[in-house]
PDB file of N, H, CA, C and O in Angstrom:
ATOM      1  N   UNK A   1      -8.534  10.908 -73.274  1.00  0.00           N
ATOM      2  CA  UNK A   1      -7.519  11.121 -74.278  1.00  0.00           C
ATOM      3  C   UNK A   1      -6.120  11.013 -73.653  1.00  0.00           C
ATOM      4  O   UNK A   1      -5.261  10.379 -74.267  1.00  0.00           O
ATOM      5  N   UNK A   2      -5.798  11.650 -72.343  1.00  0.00           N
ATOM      6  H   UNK A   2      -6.495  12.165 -71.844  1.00  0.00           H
ATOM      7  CA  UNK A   2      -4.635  11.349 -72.015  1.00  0.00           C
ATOM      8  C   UNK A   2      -3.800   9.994 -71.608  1.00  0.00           C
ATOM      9  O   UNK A   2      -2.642   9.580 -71.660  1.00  0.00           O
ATOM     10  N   UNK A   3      -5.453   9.437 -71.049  1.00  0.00           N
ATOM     11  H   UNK A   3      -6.393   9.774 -71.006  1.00  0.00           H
ATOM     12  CA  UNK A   3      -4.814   7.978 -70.447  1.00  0.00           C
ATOM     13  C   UNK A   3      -4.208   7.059 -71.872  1.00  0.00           C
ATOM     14  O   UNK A   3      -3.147   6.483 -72.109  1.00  0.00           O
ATOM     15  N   UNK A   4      -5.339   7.248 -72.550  1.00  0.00           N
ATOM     16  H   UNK A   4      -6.202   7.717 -72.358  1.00  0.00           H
ATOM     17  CA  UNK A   4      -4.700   6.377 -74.179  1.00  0.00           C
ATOM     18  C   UNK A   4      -3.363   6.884 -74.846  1.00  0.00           C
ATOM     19  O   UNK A   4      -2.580   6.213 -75.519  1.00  0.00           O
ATOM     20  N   UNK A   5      -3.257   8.537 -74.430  1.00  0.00           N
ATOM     21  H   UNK A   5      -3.893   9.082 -73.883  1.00  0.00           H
ATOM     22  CA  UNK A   5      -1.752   8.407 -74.661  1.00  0.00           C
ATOM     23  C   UNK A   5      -0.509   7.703 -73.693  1.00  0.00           C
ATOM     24  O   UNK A   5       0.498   7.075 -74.017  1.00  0.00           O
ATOM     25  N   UNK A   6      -1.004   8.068 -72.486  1.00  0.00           N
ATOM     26  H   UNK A   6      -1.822   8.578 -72.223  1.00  0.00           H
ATOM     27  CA  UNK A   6      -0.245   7.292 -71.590  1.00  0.00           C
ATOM     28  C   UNK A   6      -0.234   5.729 -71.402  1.00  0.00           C
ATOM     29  O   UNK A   6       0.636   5.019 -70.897  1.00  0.00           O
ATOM     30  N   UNK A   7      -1.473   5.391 -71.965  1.00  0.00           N
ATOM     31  H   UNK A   7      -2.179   5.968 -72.376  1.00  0.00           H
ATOM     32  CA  UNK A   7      -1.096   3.900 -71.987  1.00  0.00           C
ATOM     33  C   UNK A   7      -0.181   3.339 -73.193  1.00  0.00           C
ATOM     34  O   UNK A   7       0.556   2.353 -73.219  1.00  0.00           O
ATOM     35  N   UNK A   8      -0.513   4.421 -74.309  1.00  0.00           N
ATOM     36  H   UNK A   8      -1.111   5.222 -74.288  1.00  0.00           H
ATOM     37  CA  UNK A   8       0.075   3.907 -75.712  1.00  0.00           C
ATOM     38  C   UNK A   8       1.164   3.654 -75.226  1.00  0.00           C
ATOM     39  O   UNK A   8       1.540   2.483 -75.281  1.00  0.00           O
ATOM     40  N   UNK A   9       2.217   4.887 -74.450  1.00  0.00           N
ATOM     41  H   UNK A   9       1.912   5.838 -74.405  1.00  0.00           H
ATOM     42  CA  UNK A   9       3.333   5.068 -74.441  1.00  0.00           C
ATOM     43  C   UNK A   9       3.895   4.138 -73.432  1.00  0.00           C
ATOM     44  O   UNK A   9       5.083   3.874 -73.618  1.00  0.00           O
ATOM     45  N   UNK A  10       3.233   3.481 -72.233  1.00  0.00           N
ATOM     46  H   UNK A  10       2.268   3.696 -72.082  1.00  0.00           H
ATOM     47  CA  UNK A  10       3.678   2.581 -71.506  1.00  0.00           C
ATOM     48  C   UNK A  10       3.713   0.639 -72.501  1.00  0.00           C
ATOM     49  O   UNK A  10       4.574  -0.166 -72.146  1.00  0.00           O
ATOM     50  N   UNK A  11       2.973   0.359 -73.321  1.00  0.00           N
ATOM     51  H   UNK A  11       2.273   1.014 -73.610  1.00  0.00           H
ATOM     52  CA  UNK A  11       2.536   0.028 -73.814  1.00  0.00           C
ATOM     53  C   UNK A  11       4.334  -0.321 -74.719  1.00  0.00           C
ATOM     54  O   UNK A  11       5.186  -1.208 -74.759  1.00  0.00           O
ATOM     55  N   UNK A  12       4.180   0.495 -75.064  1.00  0.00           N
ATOM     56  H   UNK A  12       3.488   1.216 -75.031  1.00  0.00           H
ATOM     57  CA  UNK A  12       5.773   0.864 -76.158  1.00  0.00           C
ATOM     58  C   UNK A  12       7.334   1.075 -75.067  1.00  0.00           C
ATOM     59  O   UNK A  12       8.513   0.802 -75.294  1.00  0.00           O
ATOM     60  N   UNK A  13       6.867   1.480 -74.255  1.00  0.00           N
ATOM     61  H   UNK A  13       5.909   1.701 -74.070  1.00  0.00           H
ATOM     62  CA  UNK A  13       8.228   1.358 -73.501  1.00  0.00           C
ATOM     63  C   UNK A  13       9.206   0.649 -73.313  1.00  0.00           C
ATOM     64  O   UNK A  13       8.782  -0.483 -73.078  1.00  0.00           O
ATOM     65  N   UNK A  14      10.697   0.680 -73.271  1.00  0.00           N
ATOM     66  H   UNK A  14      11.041   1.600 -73.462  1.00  0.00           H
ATOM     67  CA  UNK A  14      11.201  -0.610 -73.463  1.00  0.00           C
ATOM     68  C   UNK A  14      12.603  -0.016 -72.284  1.00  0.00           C
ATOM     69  O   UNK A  14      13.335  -0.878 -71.797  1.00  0.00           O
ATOM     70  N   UNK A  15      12.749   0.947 -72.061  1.00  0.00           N
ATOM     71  H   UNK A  15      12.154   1.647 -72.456  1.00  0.00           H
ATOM     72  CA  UNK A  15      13.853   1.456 -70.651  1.00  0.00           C
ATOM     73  C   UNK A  15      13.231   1.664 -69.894  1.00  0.00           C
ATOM     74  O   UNK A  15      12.035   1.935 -70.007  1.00  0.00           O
ATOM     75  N   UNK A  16      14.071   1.577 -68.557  1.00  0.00           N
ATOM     76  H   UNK A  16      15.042   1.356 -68.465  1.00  0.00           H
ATOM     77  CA  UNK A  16      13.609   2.132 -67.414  1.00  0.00           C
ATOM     78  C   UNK A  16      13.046   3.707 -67.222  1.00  0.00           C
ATOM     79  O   UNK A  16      12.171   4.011 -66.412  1.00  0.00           O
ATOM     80  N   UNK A  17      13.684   4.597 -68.080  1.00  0.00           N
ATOM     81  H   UNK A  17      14.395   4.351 -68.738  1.00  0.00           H
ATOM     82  CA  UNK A  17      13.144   5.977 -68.051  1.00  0.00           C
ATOM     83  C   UNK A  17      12.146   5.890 -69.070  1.00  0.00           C
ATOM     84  O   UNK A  17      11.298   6.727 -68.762  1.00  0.00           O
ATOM     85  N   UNK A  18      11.803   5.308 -70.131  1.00  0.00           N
ATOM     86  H   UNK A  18      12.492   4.628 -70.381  1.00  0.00           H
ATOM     87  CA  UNK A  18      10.710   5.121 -70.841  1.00  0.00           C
ATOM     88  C   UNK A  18       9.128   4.832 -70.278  1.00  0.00           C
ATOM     89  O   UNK A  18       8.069   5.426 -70.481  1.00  0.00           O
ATOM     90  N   UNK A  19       9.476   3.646 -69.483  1.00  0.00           N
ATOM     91  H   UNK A  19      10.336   3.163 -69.319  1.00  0.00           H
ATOM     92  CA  UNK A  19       8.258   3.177 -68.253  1.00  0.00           C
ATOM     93  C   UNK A  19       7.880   4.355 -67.227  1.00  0.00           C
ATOM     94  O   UNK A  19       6.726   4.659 -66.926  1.00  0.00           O
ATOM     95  N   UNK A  20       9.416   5.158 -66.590  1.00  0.00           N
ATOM     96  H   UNK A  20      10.354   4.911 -66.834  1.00  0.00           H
ATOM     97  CA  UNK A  20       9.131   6.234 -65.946  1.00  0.00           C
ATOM     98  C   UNK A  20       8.509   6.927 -66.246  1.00  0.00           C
ATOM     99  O   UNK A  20       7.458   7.025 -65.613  1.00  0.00           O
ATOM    100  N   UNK A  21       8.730   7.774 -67.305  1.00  0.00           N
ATOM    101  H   UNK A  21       9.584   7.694 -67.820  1.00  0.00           H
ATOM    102  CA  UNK A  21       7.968   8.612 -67.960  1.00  0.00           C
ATOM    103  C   UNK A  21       6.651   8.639 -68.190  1.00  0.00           C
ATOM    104  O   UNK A  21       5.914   9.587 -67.915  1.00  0.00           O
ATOM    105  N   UNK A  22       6.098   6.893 -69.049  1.00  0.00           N
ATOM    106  H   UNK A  22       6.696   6.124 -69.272  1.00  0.00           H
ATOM    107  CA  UNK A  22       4.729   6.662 -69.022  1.00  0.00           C
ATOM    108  C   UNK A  22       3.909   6.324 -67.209  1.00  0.00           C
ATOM    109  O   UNK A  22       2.711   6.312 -66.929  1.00  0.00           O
ATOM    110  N   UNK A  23       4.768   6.158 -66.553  1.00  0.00           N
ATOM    111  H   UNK A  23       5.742   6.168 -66.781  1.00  0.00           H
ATOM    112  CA  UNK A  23       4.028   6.015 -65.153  1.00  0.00           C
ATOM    113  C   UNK A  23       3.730   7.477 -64.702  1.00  0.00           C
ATOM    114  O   UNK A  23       2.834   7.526 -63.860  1.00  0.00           O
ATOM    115  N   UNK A  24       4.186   8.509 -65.007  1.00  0.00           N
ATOM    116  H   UNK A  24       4.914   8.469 -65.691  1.00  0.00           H
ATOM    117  CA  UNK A  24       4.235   9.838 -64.493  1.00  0.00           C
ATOM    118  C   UNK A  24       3.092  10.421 -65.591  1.00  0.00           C
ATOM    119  O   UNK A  24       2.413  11.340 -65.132  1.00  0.00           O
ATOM    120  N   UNK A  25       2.837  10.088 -66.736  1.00  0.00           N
ATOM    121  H   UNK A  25       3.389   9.341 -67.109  1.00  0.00           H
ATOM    122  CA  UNK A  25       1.919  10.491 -67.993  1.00  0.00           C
ATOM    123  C   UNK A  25       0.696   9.731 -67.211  1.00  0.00           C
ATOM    124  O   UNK A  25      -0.294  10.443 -67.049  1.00  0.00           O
ATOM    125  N   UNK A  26       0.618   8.490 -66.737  1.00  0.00           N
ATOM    126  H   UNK A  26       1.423   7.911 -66.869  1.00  0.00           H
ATOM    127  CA  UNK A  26      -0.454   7.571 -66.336  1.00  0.00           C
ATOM    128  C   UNK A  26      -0.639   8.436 -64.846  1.00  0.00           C
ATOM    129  O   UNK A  26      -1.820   8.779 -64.808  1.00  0.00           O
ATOM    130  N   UNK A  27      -0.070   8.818 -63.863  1.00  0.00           N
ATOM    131  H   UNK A  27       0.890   8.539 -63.893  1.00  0.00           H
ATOM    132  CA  UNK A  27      -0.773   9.436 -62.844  1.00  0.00           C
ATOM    133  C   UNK A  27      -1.021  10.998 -62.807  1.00  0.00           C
ATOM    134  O   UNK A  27      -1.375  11.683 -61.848  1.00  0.00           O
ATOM    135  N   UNK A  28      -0.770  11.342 -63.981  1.00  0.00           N
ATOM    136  H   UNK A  28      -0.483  10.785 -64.760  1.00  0.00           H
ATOM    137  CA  UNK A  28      -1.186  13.104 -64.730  1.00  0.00           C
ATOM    138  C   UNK A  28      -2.571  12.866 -64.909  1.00  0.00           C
ATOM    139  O   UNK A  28      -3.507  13.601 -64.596  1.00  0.00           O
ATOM    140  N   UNK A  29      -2.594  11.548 -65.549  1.00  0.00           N
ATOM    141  H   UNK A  29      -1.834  10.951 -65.804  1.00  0.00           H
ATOM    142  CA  UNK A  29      -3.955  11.394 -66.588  1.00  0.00           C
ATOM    143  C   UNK A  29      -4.927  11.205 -65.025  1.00  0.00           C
ATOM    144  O   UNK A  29      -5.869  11.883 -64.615  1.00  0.00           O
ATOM    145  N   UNK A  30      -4.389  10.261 -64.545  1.00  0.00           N
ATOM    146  H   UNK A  30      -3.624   9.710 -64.878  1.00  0.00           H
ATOM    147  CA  UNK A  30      -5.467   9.884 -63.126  1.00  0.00           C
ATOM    148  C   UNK A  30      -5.859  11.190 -62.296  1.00  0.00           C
ATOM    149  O   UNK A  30      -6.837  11.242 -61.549  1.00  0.00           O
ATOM    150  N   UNK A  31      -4.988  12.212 -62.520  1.00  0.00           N
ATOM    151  H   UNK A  31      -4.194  12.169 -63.126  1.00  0.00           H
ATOM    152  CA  UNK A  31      -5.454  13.473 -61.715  1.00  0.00           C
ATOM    153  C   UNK A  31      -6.249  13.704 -62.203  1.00  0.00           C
ATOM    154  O   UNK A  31      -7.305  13.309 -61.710  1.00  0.00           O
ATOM    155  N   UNK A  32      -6.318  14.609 -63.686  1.00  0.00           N
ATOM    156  H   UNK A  32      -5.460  14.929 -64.087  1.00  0.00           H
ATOM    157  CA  UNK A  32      -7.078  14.529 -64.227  1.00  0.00           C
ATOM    158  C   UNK A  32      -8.526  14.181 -64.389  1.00  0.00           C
ATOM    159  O   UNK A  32      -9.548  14.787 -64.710  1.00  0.00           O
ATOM    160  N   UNK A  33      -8.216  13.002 -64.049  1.00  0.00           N
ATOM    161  H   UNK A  33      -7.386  12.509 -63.788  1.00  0.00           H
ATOM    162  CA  UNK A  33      -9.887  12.209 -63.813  1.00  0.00           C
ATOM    163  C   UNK A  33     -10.148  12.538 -62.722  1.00  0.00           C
ATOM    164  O   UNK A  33     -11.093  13.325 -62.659  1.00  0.00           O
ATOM    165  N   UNK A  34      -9.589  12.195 -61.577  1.00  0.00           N
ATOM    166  H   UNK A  34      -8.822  11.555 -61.628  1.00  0.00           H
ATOM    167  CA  UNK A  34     -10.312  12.825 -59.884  1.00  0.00           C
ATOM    168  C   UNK A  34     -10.653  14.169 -60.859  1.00  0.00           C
ATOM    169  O   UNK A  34     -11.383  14.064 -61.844  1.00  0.00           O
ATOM    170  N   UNK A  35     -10.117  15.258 -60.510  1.00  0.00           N
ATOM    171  H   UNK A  35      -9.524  15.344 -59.709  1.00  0.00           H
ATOM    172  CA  UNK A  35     -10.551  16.729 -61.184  1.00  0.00           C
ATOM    173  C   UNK A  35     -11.839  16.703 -61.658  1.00  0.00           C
ATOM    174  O   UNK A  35     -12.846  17.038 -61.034  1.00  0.00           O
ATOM    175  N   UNK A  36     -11.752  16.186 -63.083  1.00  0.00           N
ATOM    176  H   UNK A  36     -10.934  15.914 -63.589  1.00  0.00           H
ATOM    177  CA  UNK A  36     -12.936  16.201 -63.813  1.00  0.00           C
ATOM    178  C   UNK A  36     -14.251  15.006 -62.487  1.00  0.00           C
ATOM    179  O   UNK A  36     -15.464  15.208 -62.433  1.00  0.00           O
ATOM    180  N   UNK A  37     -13.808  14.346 -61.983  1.00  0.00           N
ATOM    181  H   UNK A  37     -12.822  14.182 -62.027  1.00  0.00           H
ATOM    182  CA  UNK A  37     -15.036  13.612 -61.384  1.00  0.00           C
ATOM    183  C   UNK A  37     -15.312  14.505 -60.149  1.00  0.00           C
ATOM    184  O   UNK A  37     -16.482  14.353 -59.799  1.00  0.00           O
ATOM    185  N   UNK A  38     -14.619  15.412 -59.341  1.00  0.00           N
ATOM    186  H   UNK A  38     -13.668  15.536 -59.625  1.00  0.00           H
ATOM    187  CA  UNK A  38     -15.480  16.144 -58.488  1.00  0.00           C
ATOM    188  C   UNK A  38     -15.899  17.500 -59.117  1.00  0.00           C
ATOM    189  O   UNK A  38     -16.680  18.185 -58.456  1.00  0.00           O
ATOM    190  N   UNK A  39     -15.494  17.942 -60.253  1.00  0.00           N
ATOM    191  H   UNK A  39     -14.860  17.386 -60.790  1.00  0.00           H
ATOM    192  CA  UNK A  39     -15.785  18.940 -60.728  1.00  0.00           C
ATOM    193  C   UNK A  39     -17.814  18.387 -61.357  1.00  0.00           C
ATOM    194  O   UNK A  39     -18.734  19.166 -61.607  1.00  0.00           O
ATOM    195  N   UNK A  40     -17.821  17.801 -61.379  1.00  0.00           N
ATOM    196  H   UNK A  40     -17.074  17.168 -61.176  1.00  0.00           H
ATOM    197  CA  UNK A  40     -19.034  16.965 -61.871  1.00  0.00           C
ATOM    198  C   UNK A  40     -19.612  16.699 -60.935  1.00  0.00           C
ATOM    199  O   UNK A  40     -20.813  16.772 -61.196  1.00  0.00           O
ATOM    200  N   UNK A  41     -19.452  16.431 -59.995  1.00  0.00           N
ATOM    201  H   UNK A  41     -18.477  16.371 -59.783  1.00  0.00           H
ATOM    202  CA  UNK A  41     -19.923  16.277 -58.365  1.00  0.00           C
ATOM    203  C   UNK A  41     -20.417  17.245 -57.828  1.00  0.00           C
ATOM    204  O   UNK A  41     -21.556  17.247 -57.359  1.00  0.00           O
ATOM    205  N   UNK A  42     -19.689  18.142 -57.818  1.00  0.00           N
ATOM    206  H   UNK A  42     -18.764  18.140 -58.199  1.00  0.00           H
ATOM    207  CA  UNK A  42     -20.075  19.797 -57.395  1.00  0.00           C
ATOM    208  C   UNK A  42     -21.251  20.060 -58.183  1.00  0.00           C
ATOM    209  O   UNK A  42     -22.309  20.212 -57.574  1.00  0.00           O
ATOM    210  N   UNK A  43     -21.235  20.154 -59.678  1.00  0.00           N
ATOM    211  H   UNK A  43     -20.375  20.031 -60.173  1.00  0.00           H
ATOM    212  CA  UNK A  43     -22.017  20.673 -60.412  1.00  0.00           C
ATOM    213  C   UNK A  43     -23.213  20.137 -60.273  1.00  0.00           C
ATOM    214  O   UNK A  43     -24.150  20.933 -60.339  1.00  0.00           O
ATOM    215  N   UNK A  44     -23.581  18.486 -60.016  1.00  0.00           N
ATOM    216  H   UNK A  44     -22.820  17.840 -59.962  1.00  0.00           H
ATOM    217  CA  UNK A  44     -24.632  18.004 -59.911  1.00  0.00           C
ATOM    218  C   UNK A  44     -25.284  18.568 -58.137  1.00  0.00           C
ATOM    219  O   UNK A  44     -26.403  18.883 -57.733  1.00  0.00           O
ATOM    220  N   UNK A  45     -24.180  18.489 -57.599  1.00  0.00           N
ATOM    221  H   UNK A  45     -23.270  18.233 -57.927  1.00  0.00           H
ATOM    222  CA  UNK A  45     -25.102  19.147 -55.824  1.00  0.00           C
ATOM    223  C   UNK A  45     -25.395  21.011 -56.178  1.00  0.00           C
ATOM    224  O   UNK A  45     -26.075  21.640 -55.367  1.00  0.00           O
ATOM    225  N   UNK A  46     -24.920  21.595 -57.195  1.00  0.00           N
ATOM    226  H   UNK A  46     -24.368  21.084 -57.854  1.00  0.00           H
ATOM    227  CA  UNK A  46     -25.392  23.030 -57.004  1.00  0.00           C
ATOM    228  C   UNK A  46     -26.744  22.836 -58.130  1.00  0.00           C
ATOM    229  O   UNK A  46     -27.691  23.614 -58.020  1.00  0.00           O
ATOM    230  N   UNK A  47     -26.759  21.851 -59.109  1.00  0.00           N
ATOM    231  H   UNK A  47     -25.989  21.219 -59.198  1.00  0.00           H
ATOM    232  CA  UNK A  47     -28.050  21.995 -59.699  1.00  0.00           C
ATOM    233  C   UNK A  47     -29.252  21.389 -58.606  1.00  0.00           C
ATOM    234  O   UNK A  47     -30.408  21.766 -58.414  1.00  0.00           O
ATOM    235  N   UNK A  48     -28.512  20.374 -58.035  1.00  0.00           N
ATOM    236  H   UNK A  48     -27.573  20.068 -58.191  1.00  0.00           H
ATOM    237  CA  UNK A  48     -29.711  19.960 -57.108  1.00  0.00           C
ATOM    238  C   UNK A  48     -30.106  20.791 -56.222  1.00  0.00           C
ATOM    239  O   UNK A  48     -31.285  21.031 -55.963  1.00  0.00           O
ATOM    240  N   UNK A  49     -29.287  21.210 -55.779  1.00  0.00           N
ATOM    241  H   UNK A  49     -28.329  21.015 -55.990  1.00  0.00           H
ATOM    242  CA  UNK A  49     -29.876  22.631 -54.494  1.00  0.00           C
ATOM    243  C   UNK A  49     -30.602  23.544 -55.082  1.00  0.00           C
ATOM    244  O   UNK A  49     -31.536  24.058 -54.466  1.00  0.00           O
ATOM    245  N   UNK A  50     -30.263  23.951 -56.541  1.00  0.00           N
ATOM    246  H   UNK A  50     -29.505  23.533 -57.041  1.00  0.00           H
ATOM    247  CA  UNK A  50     -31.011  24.970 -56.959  1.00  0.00           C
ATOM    248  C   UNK A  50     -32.920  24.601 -57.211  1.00  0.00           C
ATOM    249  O   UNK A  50     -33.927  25.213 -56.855  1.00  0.00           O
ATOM    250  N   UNK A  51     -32.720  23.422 -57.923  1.00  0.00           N
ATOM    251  H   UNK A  51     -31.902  22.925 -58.212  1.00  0.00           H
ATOM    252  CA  UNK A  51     -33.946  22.572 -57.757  1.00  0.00           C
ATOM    253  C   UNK A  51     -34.520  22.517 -56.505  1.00  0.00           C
ATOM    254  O   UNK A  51     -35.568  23.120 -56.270  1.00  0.00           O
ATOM    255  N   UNK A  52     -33.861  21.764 -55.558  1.00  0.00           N
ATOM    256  H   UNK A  52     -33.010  21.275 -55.749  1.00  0.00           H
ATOM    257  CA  UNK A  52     -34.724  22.157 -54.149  1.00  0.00           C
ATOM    258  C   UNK A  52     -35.298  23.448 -54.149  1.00  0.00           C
ATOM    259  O   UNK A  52     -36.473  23.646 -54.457  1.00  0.00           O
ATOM    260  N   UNK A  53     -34.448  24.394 -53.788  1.00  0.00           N
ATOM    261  H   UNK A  53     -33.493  24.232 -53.537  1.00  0.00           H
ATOM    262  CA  UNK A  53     -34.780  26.177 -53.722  1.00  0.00           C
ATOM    263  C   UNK A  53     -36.292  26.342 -54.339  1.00  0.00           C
ATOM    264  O   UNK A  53     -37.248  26.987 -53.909  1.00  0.00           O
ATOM    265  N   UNK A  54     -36.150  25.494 -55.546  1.00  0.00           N
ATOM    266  H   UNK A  54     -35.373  24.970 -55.895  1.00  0.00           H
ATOM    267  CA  UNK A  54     -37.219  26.229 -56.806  1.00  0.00           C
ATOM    268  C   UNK A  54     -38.229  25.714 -56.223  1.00  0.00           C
ATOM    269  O   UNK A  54     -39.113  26.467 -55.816  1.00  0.00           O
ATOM    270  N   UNK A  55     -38.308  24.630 -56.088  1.00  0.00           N
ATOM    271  H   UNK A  55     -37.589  24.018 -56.419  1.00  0.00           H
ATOM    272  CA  UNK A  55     -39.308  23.457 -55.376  1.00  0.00           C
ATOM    273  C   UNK A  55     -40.213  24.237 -54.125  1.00  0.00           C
ATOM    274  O   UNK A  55     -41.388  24.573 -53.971  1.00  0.00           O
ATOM    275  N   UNK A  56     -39.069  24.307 -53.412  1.00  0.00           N
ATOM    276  H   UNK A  56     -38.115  24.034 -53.537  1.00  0.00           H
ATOM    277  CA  UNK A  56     -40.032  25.071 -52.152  1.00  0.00           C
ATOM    278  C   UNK A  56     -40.441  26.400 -52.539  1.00  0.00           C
ATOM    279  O   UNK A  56     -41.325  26.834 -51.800  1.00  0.00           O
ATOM    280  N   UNK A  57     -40.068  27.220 -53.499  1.00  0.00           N
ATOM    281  H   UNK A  57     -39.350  26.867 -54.099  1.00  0.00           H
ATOM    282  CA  UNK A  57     -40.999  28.249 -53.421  1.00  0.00           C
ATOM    283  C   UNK A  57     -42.484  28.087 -53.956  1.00  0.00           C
ATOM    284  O   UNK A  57     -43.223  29.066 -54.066  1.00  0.00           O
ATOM    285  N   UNK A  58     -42.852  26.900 -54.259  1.00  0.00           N
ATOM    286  H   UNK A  58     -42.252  26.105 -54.170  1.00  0.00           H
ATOM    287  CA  UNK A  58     -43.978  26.830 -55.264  1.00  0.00           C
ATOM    288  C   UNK A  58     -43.865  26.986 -56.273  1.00  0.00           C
ATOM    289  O   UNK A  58     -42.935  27.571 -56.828  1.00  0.00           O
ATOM    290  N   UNK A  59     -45.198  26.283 -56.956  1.00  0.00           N
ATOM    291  H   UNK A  59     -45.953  25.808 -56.505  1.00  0.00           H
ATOM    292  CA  UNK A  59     -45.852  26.899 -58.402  1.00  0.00           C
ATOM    293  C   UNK A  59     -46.026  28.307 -58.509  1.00  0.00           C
ATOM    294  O   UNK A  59     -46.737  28.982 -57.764  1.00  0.00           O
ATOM    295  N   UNK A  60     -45.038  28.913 -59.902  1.00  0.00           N
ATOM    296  H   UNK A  60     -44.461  28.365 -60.507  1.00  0.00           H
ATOM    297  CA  UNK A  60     -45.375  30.464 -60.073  1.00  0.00           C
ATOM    298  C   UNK A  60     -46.590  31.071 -60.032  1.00  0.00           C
ATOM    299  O   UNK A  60     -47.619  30.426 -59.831  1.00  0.00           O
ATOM    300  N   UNK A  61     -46.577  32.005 -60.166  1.00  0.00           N
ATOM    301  H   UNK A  61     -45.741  32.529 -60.329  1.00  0.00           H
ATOM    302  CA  UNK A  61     -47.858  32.622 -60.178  1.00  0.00           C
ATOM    303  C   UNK A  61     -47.857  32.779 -61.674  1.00  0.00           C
ATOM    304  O   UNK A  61     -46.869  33.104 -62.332  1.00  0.00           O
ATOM    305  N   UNK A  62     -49.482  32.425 -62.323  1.00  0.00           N
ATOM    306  H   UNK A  62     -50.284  32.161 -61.788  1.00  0.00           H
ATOM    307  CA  UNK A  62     -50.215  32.297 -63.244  1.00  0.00           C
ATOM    308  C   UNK A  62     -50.146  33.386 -63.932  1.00  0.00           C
ATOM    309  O   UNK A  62     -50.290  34.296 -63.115  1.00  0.00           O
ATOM    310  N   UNK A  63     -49.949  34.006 -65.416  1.00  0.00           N
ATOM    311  H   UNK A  63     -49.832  33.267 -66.080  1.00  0.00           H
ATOM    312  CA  UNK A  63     -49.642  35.194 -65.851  1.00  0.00           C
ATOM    313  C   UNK A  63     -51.417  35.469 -66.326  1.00  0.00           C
ATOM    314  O   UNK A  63     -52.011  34.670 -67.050  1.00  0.00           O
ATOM    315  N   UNK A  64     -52.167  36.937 -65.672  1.00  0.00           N
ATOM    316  H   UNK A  64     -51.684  37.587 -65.084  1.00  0.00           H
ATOM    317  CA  UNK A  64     -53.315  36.759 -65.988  1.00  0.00           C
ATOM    318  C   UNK A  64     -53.841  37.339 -67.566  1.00  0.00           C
ATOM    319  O   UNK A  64     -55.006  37.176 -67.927  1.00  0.00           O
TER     320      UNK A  64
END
């Protein structure tokens, strides 16, 4: 959502502080994305570890 605003607005720019502005909206948005892509990174290595964990303890024990 941000990049499409930031592109809209580069897109429409027609001054030099206009372009500025959308270049500074366009590398907000790119943080953004790093952020969200290691935040997703993390999350997939703590589900996987947890999976390992589960893995090696075995099959539960059978409720009799």
């Amino acid at each position: 959502m941000a990049d499409r605003l930031a592109s809209t607005g580069y897109n429409r720019a027609v001054t030099a502080e206009e372009l500025h502005r959308a270049a500074r909206q366009m590398m907000f948005s790119d943080v953004l994305d790093i952020v969200a892509a290691v935040l997703a990174v993390l999350a997939v290595l703590r589900l996987t570890r947890m999976q390992h964990e589960k893995a090696l303890r075995g099959p539960a024990p059978s409720a009799a």
